[in-house]
C-alpha positions in Angstrom: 0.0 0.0 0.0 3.0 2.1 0.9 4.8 1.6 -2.5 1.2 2.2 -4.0 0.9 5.8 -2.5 5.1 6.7 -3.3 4.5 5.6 -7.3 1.5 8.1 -6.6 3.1 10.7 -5.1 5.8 11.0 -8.1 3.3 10.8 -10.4 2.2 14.2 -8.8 5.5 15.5 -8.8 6.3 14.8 -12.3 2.9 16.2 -13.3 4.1 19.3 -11.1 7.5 19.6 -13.0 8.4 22.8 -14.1 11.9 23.1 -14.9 14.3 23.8 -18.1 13.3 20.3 -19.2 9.7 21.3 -19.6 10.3 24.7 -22.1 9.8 23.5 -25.5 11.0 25.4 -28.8 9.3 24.6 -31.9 11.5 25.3 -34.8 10.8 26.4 -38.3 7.0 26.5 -39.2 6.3 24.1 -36.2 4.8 26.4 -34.6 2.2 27.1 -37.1 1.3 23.8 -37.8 1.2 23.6 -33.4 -1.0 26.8 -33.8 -2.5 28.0 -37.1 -5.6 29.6 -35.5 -2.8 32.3 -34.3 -1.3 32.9 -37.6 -4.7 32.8 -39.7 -7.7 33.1 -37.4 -9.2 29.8 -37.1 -9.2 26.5 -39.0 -12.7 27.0 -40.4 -14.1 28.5 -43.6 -12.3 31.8 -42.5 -9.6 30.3 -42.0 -9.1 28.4 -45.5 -10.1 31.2 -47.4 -7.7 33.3 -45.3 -4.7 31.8 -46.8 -5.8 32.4 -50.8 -5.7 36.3 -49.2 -2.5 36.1 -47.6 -0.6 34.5 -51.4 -2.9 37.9 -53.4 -1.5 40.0 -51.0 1.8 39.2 -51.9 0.9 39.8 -55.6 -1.2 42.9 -54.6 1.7 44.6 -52.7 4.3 44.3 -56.1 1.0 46.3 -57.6 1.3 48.7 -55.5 5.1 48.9 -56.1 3.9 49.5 -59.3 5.6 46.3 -60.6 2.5 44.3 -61.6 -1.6 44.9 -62.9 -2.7 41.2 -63.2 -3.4 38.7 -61.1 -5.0 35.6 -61.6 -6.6 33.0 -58.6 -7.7 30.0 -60.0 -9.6 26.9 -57.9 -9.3 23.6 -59.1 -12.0 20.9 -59.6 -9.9 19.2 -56.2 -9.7 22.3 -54.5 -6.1 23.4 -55.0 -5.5 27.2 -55.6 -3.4 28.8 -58.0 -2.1 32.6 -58.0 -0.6 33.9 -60.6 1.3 37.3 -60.9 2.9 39.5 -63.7 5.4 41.1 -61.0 8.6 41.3 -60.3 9.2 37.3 -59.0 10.8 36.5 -55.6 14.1 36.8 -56.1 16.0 33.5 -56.3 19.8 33.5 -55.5 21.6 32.9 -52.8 21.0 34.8 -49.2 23.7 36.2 -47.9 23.1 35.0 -44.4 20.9 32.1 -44.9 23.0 30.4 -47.2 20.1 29.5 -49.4 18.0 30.4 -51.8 16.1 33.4 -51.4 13.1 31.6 -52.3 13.5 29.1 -50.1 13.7 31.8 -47.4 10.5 33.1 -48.3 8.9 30.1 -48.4 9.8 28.4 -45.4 10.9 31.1 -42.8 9.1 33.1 -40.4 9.6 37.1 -40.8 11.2 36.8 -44.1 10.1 39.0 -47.1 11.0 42.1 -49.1 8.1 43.8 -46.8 10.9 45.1 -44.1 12.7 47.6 -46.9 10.9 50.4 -47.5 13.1 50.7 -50.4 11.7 47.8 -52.1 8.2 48.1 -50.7 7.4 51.4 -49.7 3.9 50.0 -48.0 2.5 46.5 -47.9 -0.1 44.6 -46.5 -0.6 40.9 -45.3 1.0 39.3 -42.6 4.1 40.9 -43.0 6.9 38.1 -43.4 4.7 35.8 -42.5 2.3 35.2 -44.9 3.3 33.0 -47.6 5.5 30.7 -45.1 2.1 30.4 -43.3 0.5 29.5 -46.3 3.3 26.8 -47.0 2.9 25.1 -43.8 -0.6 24.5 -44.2 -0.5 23.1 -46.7 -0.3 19.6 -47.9 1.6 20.4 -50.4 3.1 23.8 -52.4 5.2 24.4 -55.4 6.3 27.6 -56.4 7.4 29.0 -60.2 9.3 32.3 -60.5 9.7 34.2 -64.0 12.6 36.2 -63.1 15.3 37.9 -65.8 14.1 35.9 -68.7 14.7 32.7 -66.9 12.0 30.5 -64.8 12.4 29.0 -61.3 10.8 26.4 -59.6 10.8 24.9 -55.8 8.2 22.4 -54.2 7.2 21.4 -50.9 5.7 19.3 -48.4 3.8 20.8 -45.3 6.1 23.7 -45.0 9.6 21.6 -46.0 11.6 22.2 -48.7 11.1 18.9 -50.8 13.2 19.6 -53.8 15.8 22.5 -54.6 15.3 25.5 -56.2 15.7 24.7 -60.1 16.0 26.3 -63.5 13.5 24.9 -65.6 13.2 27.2 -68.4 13.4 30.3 -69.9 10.7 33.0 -70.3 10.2 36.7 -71.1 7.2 37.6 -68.3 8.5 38.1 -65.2 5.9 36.8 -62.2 5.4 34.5 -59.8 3.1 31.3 -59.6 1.9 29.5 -56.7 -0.3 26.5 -56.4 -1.0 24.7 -53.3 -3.3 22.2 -51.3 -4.7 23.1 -48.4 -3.8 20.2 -45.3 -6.8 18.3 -44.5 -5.0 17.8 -41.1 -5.4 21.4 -39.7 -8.8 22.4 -42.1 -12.4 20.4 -41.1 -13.1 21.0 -44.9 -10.9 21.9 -47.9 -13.9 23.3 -50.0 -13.7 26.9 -51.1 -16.4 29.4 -51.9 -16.1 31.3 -55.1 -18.7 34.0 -54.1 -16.4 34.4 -50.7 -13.2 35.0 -53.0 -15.0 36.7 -55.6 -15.9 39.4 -52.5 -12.3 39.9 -52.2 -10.7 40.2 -55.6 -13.4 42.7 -56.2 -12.4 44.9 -53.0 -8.8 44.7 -54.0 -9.7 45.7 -57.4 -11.4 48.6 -56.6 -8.5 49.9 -53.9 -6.2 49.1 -56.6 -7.3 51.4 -59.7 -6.6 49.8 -63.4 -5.2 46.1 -61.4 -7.1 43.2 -63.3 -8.1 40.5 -61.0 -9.4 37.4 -62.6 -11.1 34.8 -61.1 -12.1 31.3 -62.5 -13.4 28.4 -60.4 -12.9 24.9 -62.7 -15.2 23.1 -60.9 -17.9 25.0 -62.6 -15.9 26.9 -65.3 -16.8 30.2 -64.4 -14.9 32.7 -64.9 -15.1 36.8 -63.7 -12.7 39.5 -64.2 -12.5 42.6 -62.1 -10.7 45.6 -63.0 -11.7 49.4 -62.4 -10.4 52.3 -63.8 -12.4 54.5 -61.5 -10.7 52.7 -58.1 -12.8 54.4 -54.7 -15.2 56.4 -57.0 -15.7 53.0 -59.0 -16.6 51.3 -55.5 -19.2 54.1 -54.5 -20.9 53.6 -57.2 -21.3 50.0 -56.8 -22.4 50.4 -53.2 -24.7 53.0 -54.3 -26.1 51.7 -57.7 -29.5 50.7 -56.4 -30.1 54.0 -54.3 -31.4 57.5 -55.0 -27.8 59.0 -55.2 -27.9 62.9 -54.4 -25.4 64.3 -56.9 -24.0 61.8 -59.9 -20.2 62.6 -59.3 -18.8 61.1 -56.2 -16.2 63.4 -54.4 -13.0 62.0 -54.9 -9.9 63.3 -53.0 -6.0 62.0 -53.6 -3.2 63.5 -51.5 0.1 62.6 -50.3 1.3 64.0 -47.4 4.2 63.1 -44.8 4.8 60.0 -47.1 1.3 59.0 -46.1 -1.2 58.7 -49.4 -4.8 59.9 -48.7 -7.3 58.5 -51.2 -11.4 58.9 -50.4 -14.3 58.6 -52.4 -17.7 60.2 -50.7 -21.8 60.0 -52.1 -24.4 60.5 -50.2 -28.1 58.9 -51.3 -31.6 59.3 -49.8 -31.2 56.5 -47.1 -30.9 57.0 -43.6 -28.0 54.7 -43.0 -24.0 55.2 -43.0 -21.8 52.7 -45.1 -18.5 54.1 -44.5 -15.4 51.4 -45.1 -11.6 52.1 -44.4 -8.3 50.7 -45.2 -5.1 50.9 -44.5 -2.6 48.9 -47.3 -6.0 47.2 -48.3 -6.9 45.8 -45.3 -9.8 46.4 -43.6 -9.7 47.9 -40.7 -13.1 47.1 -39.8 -13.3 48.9 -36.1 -11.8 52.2 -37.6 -9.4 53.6 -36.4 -7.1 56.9 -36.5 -7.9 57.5 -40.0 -11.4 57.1 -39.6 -10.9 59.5 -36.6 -9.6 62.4 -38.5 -11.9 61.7 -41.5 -15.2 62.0 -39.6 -14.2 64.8 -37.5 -12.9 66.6 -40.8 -16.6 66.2 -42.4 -18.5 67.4 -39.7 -16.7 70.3 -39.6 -16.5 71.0 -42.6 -20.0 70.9 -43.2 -20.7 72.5 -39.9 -18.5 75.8 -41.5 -20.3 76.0 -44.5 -24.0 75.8 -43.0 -23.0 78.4 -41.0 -21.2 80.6 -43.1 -24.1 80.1 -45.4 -26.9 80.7 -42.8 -28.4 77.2 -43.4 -29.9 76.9 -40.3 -32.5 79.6 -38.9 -32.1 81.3 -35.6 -33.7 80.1 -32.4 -34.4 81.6 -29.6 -31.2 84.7 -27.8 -30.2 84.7 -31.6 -28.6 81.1 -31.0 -28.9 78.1 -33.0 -32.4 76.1 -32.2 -30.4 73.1 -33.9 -27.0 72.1 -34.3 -25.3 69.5 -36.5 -23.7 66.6 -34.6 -21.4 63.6 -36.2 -24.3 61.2 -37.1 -26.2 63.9 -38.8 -23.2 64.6 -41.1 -22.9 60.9 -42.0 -26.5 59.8 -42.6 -26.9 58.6 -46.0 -23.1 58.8 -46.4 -21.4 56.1 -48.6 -17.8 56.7 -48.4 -14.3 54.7 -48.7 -11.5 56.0 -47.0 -8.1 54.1 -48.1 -4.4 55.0 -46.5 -1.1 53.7 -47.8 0.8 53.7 -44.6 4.6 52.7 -44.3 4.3 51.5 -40.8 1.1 50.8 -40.1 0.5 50.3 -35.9 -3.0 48.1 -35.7 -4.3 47.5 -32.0 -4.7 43.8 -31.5 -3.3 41.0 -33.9 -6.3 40.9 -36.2 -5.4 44.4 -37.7 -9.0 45.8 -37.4 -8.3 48.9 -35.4 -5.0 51.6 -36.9 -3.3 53.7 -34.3 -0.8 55.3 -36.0 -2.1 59.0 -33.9 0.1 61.2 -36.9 -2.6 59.5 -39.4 -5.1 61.0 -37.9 -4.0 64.7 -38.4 -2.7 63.7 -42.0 -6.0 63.0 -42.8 -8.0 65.5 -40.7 -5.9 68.2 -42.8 -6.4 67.1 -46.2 -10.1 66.4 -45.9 -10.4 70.1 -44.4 -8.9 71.8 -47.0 -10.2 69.6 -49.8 -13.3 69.9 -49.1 -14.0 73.3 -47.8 -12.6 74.4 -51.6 -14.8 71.3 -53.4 -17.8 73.3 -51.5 -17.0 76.6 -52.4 -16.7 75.8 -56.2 -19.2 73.4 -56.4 -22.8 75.1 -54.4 -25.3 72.8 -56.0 -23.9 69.8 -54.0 -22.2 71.3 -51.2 -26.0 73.1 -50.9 -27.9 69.4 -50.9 -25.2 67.6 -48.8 -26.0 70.5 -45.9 -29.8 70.1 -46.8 -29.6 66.7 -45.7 -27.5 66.5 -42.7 -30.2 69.6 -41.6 -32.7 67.2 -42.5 -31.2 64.2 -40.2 -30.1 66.9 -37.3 -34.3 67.4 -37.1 -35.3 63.9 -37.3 -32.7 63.0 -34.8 -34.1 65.8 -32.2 -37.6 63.8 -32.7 -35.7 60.0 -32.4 -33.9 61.6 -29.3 -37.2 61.6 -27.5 -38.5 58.4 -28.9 -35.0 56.6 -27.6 -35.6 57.7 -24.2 -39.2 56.5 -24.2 -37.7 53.1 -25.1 -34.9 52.9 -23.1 -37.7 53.3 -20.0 -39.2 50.8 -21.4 -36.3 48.1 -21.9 -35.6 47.9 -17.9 -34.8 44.4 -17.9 -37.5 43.5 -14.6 -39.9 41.0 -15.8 -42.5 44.4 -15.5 -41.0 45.9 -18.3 -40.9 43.1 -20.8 -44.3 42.9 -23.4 -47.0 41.4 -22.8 -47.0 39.2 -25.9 -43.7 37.6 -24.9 -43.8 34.3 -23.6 -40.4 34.2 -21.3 -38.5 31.2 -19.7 -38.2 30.0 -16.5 -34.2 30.3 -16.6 -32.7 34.5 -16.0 -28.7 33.1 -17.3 -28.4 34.3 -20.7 -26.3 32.0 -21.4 -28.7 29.1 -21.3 -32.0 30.9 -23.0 -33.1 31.3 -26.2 -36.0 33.8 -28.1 -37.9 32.1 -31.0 -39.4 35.4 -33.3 -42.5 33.5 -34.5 -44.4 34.7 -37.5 -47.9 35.4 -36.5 -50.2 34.6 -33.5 -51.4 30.7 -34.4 -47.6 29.4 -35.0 -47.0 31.5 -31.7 -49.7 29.9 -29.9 -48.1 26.0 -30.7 -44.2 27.2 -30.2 -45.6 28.1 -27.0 -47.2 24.9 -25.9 -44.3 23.0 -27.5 -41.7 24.6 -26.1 -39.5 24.0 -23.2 -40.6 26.9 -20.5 -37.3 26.6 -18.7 -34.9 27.9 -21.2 -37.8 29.1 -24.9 -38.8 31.8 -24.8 -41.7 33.1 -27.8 -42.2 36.2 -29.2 -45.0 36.4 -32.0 -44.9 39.1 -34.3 -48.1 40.4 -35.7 -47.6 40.5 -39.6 -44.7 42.2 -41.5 -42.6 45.0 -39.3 -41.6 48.0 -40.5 -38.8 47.9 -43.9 -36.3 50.4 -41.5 -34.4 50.3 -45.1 -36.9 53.0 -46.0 -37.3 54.8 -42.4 -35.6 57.4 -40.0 -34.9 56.2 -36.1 -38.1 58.1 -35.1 -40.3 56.2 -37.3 -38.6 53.3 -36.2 -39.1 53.4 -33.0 -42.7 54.2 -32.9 -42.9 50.8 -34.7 -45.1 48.7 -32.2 -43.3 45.4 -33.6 -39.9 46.7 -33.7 -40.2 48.1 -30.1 -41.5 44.9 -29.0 -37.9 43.3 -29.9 -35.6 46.1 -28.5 -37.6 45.6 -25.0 -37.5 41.7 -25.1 -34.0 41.4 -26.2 -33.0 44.3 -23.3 -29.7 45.4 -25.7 -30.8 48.8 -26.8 -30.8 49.8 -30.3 -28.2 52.1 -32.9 -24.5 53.2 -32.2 -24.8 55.2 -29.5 -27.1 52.8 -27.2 -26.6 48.9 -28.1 -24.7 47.1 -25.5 -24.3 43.5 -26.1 -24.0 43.0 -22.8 -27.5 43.8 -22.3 -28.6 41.1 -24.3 -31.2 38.5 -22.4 -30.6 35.6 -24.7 -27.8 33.9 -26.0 -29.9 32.5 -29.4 -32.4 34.9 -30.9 -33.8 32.2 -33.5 -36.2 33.6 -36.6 -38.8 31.1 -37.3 -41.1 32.1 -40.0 -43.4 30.2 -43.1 -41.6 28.6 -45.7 -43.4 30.7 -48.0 -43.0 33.8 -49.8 -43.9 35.8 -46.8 -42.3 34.0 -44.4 -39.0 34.8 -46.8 -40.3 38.8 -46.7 -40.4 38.7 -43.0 -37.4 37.1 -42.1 -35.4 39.3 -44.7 -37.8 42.5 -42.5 -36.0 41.2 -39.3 -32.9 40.8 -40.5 -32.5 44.3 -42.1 -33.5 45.6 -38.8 -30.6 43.7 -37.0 -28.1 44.8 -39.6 -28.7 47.6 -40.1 -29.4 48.9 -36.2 -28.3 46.0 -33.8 -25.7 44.7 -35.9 -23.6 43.3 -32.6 -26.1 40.4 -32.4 -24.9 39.0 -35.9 -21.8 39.9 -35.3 -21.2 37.9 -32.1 -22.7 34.8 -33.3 -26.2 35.3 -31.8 -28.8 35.0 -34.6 -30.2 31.7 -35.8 -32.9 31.1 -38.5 -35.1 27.4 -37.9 -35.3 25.6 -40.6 -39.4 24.0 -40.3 -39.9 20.6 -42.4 -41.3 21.0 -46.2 -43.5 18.0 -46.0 -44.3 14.9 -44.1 -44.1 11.6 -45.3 -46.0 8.9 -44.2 -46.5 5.0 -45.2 -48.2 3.1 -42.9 -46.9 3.1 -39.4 -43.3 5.0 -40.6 -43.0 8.5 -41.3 -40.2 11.0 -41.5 -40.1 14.8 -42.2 -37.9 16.2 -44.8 -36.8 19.8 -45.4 -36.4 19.9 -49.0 -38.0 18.1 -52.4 -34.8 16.2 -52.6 -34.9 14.8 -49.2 -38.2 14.4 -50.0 -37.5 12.2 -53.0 -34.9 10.2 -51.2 -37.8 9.0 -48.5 -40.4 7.9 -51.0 -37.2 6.1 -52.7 -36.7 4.9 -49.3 -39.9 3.9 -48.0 -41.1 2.6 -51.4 -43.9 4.3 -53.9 -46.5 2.6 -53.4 -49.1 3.5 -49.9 -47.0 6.7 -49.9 -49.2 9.7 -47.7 -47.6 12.7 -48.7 -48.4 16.5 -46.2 -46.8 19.5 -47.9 -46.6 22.0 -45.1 -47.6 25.5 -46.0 -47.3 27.0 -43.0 -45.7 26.4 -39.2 -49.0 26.8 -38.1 -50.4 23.8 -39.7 -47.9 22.0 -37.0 -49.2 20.7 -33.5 -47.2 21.8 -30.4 -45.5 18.4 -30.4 -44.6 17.9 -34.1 -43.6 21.7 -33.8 -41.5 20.8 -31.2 -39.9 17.5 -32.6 -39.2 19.3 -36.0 -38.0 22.8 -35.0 -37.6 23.6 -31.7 -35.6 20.3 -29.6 -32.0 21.1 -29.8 -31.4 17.3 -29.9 -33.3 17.3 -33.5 -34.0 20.7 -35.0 -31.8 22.4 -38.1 -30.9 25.9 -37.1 -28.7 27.9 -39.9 -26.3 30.6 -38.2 -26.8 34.3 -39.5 -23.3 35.7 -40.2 -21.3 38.7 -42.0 -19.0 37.3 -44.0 -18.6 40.9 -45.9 -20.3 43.7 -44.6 -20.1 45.2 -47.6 -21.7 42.9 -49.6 -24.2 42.5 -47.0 -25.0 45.7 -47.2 -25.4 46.1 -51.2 -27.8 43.2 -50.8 -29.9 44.2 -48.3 -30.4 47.7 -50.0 -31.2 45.3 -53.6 -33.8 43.3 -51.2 -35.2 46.1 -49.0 -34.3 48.9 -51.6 -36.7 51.6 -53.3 -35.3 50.0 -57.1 -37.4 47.1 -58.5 -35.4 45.8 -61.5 -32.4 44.8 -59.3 -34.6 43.1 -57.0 -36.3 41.1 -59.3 -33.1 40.2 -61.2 -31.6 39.2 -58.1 -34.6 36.7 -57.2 -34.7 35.6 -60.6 -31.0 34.5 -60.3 -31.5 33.0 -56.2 -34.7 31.8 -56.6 -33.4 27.8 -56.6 -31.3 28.8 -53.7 -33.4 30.2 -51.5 -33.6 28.2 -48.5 -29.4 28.5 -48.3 -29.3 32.2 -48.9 -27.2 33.7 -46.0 -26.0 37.4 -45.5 
């Protein structure tokens, strides 16, 4: 027994062990292949798609040494990718230090790249020194061809290893670089790549690279689609704007270098009463702002600010003062603007590069939007005149939403006495472990309530379609009975100023709707209102749509439910054609409590499909083609989706 608790005991201690033996290093690209959600994000669909963007952002930073305007990405029928380049090529001798080849350095090391030298690249983008190598050791396999000088290079190799060396295997005029490689089914749940997700891409880089040709072709359906735009930012307000009431035809476009730091913005403003504003820095994304953001929106309000008042835009109130006064939002509703930096040493906060804080950018940019625009106003009155006309226009509307806000936010007190009478809660307060079904209409609400489980469902019917907030000002959204029904339930406030996730009362907010027509139109209703003004619930992973059975299928004493005509093929196939009782569903409420519960509400059974943003840019442009005052863009786009309708994400 003795021996028995001493083996124990240095069991413990050896579990306890922390000395110089216990410090591992990984060499090489180990350490991505340890920890690849560090390097690229995660080992998802993001993920994967992540590491096309990182091998284009080498090609796109020799564009914007001005050393190459093609690029082509190609996916194969087995789900390799190919990028091609008319560039420079990586260089291919010997390293000086290394003592091999340059290439090979590239390729394979960690924090190698031309990025460093300023002289070579004056800015760049991607991972710096990082990317490619990341790429490499991904991957299954990689080769590599290099057009350089008239004569062609080529290296392959296995997970991140060099498996050949770097050899001379022809001659050819076109510089460039090639790169194919096969993404390691090891580290990604699913090698499968989506062309609309690349396609998203290549078209942003396009536009933020003026006269670049971006082609992409997917071989497993032989499509093919080439981007290239002359007109760069203006070009990309125009596609963002193309199915709105735009209030001047010409966007405002602005180029300036200053302090080595190049300025480039492109500004429209429509008839909406939403702000799609996107900025970049070395073409990425910088999709929580920043300093150039910062010193962009300050410089516009002002601005505009000068001018109504040197104009006399706004009447007099009361002591000869102002009645009203411009604020930040006002300047920005129905804004559509792109604000692009080339930065040579760009400072992000955090490792995703999301947020710049480069705090001289902010001045560079403040400086040259002030004294661009202030003369763009002075020679141009018709549009300076209907810019100020509608920022006055949103500074009165927001005065009336003001007081409407503060009647809701009286209302969303998060005691039980506060929430609407229509919603059904749970038993369970932890977030955490509740969930709010949105149910179309009063009969499907009555059975999700008697089929639900009280202690953790909670239903809220919605009377017919809300409010389209695509065509509507805060104060006419908020004295939407519907829509103020969901701020109160869901306790997180509502718009920039006020949403707090934390405020949020259930960790699923599931959409369950008809699968008809107008089921589709309300669903699309609710999720325009989310986007648009509580866009931290999609963002954070907290919006589900139910997916409800298309028909029942019976023979005999069996029966199964199946969400689709093919599934619904496969079971009479399966059960056998003849006896076959077949229920097409029009409706949820056409479901008992207990069928709607087996179906689409039991977490052990149910389909629920996760709302996300893959590109808040393109959700955007399709939300204004759904919800939008154009028709002919609407129908084309149903006309193209109808087929896929049930799949059809943001």
């Amino acid at each position: 027994m003795e021996d028995g608790i001493a083996t124990l005991e240095e069991k413990n201690k050896s579990a306890r062990r922390y000395d110089a033996t216990t410090i591992q290093v990984l060499k090489g690209l180990e350490a991505v292949r340890r920890r690849p959600a560090m390097y690229i994000g995660d080992v998802g669909s993001r993920g994967l798609h992540h590491l096309v963007y990182e091998v284009v952002d080498n090609s796109i930073d020799e564009a914007m040494a001005g050393s190459c305007n093609a690029i082509r990405v190609e996916i194969g029928v087995d789900n390799t990718i190919t990028v091609t380049d008319n560039g420079r090529g990586i260089p291919t001798g010997m390293h000086p230090t290394q003592k091999k080849s340059a290439l090979e350095v590239v390729m394979t090391m960690l924090h190698a790249g031309g990025k460093f030298d300023h002289s070579t690249y004056k800015v760049s983008g991607g991972l710096h020194g990082v990317g490619v190598s990341v790429v490499n050791a991904l991957s299954e396999w990689c080769w590599v061809e290099v057009s350089r000088k008239g004569e062609v290079f080529r290296q392959e190799y296995e997970r991140g290893t060099a498996r050949t060396e770097v050899k001379k295997i022809g001659q050819r005029k076109q510089s460039g670089t090639k790169t194919r490689f096969l993404a390691d089914g090891e580290i990604f749940s699913k090698v499968e790549y989506k062309f609309d997700t690349l396609a998203s891409r290549m078209r942003e880089l396009a536009f933020l690279n003026r006269g670049l040709k971006i082609t992409l072709t997917d071989h497993r359906t032989d499509k093919t689609v080439d981007f290239l735009y002359r007109g760069g930012l203006s070009s990309f307000v125009e596609y963002l704007n193309e199915n709105k009431n735009i209030l001047f035809k010409k966007p405002i476009y602005i180029q300036k270098e200053r302090d080595g730091t190049e300025v480039e913005i492109a500004i429209q403003y429509n008839d909406t009463y939403v702000e799609s504003v996107y900025s970049y820095v070395n073409n990425i994304n910088t999709i929580e702002g920043g300093t150039h953001l910062t010193g962009f929106r300050t410089a516009l309000t002002r601005t505009i600010n000068n001018y109504i008042t040197k104009n006399s835009l706004l009447k007099n109130g009361k002591n000869g003062k102002n009645a009203l006064s411009v604020l930040g939002d006002d300047s920005r509703e129905g804004l559509t603007a792109i604000i692009s930096v080339k930065v040579p040493d760009p400072q992000f906060e955090g490792q995703t590069k999301t947020k710049l804080g480069n705090s001289e950018t902010k001045g560079i940019v403040e400086s040259v939007i002030n004294e661009y625009l202030a003369e763009f106003f002075e020679e141009n009155p018709p549009v300076a005149k209907k810019i100020a006309e509608k920022v006055i226009s949103a500074a009165r509307s927001r005065e009336a939403a003001r007081k409407a806000k503060e009647l809701t936010r009286r209302k969303t007190a998060l005691d039980n006495a506060a929430l609407p009478g229509k919603l059904a809660d749970c038993s369970l307060t932890d977030p955490e472990s509740c969930e709010l079904y949105i149910v179309e209409g009063d009969s499907a609400g009555g059975s999700a309530k008697q089929g639900r489980d009280r202690r953790f469902q909670a239903i809220l019917p919605l009377k017919g379609k809300i409010l389209n907030v695509e065509k509507a000002r805060m104060d006419r959204i908020l004295s939407n009975d519907e829509i103020r029904t969901m701020i109160t339930a869901l306790g997180t406030g509502i718009g920039t100023d006020d949403f707090n996730i934390e405020g949020l009362r259930y960790n699923k907010i599931i959409i369950m709707t008809d699968a008809d027509i107008d089921g589709a139109h309300i669903r699309t209703l609710i999720l325009t209102f989310f986007f648009r003004h509580m866009r931290g619930l999609i963002e954070h992973g907290h919006v589900f749509i139910a997916l409800p059975p298309l028909y029942l299928v019976r023979k005999g004493k069996k029966e199964a439910y199946a969400y689709s005509d093919e599934e619904r093929d496969r079971t009479i196939a399966q059960f056998g054609n003849d006896g076959i009782s077949l229920q097409r569903y029009k409706g949820l409420g056409e479901m008992n409590p207990e069928q709607l519960w087996r179906t689409t509400m039991d977490p052990e059974t149910r389909t629920l499909q996760l709302v996300t943003i893959e590109s808040a840019r393109e959700a955007d442009h399709l939300f204004t083609i759904l919800m939008g005052d154009a028709v002919e863009p609407r129908r084309d786009f149903i006309q193209e989706n109808a087929k896929y309708v049930r799949n059809l994400d943001i």
